[in-house]
N, C-alpha and C positions, 0 to 999 in steps of 0.2 A: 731421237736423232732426226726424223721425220719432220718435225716442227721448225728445226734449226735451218734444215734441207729450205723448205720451203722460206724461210723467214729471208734465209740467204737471196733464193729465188726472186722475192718479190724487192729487196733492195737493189736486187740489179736489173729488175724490170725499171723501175722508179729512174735508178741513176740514167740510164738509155733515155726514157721520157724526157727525165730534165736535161737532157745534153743535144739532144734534139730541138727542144725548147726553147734551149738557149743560143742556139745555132740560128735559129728560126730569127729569134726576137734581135739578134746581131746585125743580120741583114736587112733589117728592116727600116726606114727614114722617120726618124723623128724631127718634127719642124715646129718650131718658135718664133712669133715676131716680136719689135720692138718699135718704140715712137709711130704707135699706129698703122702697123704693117709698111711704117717705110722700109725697117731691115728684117728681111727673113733670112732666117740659119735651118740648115738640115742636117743632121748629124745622124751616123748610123748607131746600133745599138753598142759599138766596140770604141764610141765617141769621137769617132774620126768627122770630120766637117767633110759632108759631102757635097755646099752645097751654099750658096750666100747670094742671097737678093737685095740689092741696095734700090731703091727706086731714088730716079735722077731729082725729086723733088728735095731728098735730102742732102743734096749737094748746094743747093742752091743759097742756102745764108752761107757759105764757105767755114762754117764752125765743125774745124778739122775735130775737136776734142770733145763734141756732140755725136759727130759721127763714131767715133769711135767706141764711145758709153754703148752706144744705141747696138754698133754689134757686138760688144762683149756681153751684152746681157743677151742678146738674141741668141747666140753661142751656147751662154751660160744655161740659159732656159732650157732647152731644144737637148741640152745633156742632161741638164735633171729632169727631164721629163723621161726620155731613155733610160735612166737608170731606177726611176721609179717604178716603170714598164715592169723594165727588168724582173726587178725583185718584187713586184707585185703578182707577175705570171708565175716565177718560179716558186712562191709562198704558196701561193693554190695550188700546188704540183704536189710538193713534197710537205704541204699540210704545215706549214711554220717552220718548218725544221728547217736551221740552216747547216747546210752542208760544207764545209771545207775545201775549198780548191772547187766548186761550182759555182757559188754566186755567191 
């Protein structure tokens, strides 16, 4: 029973670790750019957009549909780098194991 005691113990040390972790790595800015650092995007680790830099140079040919590409990929980036993050800190954590309702 002793073995179990402990086995248990150390799962709920772990879960605490990765929940921490993940708390940690949510708050944190991940930033992306796009067409040469004309558009930069910031996005936190719960993928909310905290954050969008256009420089005025990309305004200047008026190609609304450029502009646009240029911040959806910058967006787009900037979140999968974040969830890269993500699941790359919590896999060193919990040793590959994916957990269910953590990450």
């Amino acid at each position: 029973m002793r073995n179990m005691n402990d086995i248990l113990r150390q799962a709920q040390v772990m879960q605490n670790k990765l929940a921490k972790l993940q708390n940690e790595l949510n708050e944190r800015t991940y930033e992306a750019s796009s067409g040469g650092g004309m558009v930069k995007a910031m996005v936190s680790g719960k993928q909310e957009l905290r954050g969008l830099t256009i420089d005025p140079k990309a305004l200047e040919g008026g190609d609304v549909e450029m502009l646009q590409d240029l911040i959806m990929a910058a967006v787009n980036e900037a979140g999968r780098i974040a969830r890269e993050t993500l699941d790359r800190e919590m896999s060193a954590i919990s040793g590959g194991i994916r957990l269910p309702g953590v990450f």
